[in-house]
Backbone bond lengths (Angstrom), bond angles and torsions (degrees), N, CA, C in turn:
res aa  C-N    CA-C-N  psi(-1)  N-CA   C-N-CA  omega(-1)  CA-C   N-CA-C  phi
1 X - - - 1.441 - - 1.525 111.49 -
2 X 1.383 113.57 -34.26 1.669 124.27 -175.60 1.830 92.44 -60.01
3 X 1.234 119.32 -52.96 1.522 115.27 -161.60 1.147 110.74 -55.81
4 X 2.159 101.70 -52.01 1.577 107.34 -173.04 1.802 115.02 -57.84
5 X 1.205 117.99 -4.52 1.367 112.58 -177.91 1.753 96.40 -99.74
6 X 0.675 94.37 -51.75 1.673 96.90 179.05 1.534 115.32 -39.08
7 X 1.209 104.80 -35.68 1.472 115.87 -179.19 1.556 126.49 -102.50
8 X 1.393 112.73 -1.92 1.285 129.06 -179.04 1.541 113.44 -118.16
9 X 1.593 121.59 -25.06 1.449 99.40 161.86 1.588 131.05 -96.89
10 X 0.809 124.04 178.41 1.907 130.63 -154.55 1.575 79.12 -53.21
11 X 1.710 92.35 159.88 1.201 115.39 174.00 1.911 103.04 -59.69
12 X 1.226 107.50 -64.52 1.894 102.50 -170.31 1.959 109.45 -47.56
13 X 1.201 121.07 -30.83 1.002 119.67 -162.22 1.599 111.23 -79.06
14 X 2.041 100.99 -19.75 1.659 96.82 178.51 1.581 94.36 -111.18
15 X 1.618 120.61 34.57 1.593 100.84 152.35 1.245 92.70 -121.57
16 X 1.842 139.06 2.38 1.252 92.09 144.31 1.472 142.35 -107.23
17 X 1.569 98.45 25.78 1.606 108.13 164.93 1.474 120.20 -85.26
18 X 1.229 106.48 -0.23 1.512 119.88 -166.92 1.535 81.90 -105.46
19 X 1.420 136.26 -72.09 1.256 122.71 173.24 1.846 132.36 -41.08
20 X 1.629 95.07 -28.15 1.507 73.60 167.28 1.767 123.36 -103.20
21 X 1.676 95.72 5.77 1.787 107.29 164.98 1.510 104.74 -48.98
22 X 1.529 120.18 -59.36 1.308 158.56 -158.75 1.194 109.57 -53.77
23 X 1.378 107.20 -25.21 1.902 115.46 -170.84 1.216 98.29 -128.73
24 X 1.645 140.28 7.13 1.571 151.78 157.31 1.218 88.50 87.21
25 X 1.536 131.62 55.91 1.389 118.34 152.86 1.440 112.99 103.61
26 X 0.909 147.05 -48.76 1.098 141.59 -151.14 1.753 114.87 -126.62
27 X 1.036 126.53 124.50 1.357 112.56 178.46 1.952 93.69 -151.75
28 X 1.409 115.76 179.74 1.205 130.68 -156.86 2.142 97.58 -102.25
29 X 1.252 98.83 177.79 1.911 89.70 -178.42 2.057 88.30 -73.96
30 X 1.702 97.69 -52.82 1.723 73.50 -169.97 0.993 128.23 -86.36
31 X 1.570 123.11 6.76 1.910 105.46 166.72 1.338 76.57 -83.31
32 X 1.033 159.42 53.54 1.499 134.05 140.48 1.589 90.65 -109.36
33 X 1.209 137.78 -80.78 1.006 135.68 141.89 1.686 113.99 31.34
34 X 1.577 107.55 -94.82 0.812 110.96 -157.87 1.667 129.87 -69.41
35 X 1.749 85.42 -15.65 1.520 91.47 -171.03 1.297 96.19 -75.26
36 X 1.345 131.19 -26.95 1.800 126.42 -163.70 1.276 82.17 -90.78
37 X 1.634 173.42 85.74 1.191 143.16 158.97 1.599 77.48 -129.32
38 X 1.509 123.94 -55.44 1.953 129.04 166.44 0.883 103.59 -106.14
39 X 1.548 134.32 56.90 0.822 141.24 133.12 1.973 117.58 -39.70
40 X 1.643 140.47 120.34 1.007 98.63 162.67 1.498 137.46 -118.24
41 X 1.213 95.07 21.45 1.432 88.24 168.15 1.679 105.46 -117.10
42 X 1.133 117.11 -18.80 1.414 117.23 167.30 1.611 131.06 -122.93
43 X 1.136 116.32 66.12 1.695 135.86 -161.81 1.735 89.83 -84.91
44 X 1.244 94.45 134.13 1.477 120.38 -172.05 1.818 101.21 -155.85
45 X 1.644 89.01 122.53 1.762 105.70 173.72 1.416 104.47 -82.77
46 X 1.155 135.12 -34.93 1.196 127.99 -160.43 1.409 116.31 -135.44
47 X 1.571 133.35 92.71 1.445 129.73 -142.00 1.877 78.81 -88.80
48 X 1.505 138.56 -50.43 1.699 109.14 -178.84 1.147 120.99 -61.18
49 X 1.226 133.11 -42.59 1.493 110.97 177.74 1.936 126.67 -72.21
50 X 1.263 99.62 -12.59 1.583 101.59 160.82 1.278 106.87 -61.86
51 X 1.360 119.96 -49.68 1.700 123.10 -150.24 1.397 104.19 -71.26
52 X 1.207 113.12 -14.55 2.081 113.29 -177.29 1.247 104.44 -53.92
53 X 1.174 139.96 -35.16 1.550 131.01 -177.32 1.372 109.01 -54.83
54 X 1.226 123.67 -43.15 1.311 134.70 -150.56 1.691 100.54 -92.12
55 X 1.623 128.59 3.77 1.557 134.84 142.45 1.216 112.62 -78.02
56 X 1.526 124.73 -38.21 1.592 132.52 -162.11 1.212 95.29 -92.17
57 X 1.047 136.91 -51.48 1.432 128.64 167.14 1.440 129.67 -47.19
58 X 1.201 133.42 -46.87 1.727 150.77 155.44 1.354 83.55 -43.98
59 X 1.536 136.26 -89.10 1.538 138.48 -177.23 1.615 115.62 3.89
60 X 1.447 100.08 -48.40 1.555 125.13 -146.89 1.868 90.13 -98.69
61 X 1.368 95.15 -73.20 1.290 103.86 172.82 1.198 154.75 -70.06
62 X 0.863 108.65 -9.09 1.858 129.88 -138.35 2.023 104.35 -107.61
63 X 1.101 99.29 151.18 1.659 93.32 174.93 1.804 115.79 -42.84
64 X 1.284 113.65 167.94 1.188 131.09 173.74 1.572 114.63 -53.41
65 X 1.332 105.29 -34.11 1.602 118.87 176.51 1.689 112.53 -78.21
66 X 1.101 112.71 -5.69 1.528 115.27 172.59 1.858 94.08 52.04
67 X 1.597 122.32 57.79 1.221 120.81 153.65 1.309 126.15 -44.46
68 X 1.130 143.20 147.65 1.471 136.88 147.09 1.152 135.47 -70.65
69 X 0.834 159.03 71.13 1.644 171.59 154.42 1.171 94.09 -0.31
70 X 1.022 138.99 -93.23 1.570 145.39 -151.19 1.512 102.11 -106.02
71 X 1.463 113.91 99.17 1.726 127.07 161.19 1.310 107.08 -67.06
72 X 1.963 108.28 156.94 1.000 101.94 161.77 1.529 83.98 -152.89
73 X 1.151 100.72 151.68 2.547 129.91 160.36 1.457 112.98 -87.99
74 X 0.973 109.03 79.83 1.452 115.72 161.40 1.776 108.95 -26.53
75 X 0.908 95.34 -72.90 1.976 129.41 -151.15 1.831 75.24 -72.54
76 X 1.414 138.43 -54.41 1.208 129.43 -164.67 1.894 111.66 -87.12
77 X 1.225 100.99 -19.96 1.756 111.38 -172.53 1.761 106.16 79.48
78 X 1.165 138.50 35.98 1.289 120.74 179.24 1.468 99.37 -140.36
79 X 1.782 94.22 153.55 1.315 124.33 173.98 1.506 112.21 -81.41
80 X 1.522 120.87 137.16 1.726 103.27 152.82 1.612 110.77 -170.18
81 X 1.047 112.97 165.25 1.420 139.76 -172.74 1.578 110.69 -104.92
82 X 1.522 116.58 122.55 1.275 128.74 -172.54 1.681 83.93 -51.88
83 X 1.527 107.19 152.33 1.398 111.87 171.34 2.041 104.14 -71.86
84 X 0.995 109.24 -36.27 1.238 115.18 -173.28 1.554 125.92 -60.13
85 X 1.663 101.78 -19.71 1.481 114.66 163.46 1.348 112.49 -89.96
86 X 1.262 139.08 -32.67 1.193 145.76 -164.96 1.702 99.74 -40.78
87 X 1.383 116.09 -74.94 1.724 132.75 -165.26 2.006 85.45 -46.22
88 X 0.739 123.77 -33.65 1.496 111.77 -172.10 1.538 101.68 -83.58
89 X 1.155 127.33 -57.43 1.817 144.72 -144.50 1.868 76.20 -61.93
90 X 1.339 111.00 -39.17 1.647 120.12 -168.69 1.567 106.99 -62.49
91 X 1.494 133.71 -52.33 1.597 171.18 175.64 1.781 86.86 -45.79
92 X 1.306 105.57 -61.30 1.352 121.28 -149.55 2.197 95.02 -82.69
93 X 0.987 113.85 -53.85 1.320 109.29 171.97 1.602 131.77 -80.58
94 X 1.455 105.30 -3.26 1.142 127.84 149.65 1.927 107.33 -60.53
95 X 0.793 124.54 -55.11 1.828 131.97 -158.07 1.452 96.04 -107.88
96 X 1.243 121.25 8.44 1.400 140.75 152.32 1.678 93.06 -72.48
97 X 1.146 110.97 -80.80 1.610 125.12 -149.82 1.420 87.15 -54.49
98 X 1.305 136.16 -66.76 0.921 149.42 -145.33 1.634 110.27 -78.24
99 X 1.249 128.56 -24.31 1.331 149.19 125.93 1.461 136.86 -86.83
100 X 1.099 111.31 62.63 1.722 110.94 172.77 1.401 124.12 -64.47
101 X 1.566 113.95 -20.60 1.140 113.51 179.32 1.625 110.71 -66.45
102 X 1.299 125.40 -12.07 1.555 123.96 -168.78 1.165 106.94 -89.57
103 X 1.579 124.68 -9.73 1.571 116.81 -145.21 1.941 84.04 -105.88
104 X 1.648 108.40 154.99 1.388 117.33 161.55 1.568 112.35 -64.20
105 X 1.687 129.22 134.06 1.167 151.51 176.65 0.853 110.06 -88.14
106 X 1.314 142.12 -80.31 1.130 141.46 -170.67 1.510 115.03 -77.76
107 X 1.410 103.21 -178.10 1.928 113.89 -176.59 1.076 89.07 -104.76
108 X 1.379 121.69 163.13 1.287 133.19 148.09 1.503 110.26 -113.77
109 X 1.667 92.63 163.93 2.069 94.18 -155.19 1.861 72.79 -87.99
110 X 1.577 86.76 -160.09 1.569 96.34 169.34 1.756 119.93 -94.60
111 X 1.612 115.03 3.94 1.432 115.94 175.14 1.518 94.93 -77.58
112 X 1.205 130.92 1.82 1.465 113.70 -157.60 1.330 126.13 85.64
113 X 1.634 122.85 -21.81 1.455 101.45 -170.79 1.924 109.79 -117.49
114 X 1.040 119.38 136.65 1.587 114.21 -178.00 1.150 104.16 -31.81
115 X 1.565 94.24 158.87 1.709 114.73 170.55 1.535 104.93 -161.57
């Protein structure tokens, strides 16, 4: 299930789950932020509204319990990943790299259809 999400939401939304694999889970709104702002191959103005795929996707995909994959603290400002998903999100973007052909390319707008 970790892969099929990995590979089904927008491209920006799985480099920054891959970025916060990268830092063991946990990072702040602006090192998330900031690292995508020059970012260059994946520059993103707005790291919450990228990340919505990655609810609709779990929706689709995700256990029966509708887990959350990607937490966030309002009141604290930080992003994070149950430690317990991490060893997989790792498994899963591993066979990413190694399969790119499986993963979604393009974004989709919000009518539904690429652009």
């Amino acid at each position: 299930m970790l892969f099929d999400t990995v590979a089904a939401v927008v491209p920006g939304a799985r480099a920054v789950l891959r970025r916060l694999v990268e830092v063991d889970g946990t990072a702040s709104y602006e090192e998330v932020q900031d690292h995508f702002a020059v970012h260059p191959e994946t520059p993103i103005e707005r790291i919450g509204g990228t990340l919505t795929s990655i609810r609709a996707v779990r929706c689709r995909v995700g256990p029966d319990n509708r887990s959350n994959l990607l937490e966030r603290d309002d009141r604290r400002r930080i992003y994070w990943i149950e430690p317990a998903l991490l060893e997989g999100l790792k498994h899963a973007f591993d066979l990413a790299e190694a399969r790119p052909d499986l993963l979604r390319q393009e974004p989709i707008a919000f009518d539904g259809q690429p652009h």
